[in-house]
C-alpha positions in Angstrom: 0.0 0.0 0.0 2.7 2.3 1.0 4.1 2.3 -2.8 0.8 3.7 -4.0 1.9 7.1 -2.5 5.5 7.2 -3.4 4.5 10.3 -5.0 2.8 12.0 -2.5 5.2 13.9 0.0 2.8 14.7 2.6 1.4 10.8 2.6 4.0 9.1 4.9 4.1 5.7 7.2 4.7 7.5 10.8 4.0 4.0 12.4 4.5 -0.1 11.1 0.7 0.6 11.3 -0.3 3.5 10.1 0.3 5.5 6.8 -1.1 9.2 7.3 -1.9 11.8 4.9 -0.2 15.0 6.9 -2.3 17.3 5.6 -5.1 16.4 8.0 -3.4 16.5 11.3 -4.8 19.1 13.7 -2.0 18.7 16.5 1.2 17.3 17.0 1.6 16.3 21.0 4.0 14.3 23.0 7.9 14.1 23.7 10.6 12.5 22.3 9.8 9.7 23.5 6.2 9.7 22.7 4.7 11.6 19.9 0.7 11.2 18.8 -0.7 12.7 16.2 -4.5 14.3 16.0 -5.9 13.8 13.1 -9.3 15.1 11.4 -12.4 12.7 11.4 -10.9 10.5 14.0 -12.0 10.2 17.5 -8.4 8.4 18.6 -5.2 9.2 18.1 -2.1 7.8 16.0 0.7 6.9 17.6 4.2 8.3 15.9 7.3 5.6 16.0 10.2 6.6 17.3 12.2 5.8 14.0 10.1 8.2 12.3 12.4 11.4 11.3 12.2 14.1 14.5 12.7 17.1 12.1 9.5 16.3 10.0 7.9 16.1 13.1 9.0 19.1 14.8 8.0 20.8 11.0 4.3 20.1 12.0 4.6 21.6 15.6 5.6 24.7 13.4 2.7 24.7 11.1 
């Protein structure tokens, strides 16, 4: 599934089970050690692996 949006720079895995479209988070929360993202139409949150790249995270908090 995750080759389907090879071309789509704000579609990226964050987690070994979940592939999120960046565009539709609301909030970034969390530490280093725990980040969790918000995202519209969802009443739970996704949780962000800790291999996932810090600076693209810390991007979002920006936004």
């Amino acid at each position: 599934m995750e080759k389907n949006f090879i071309d789509f720079d704000f579609v990226k895995r964050c987690h070994r089970s979940y592939i999120v479209n960046f565009q539709n988070v609301n909030k970034v929360f969390g530490n280093a050690r725990n980040y969790n993202l918000q995202i519209n139409y969802l009443d739970f949150n996704i949780p962000v692996s800790r291999n996932f790249p810090k600076k693209f995270i810390e991007n979002l908090k920006i936004s």
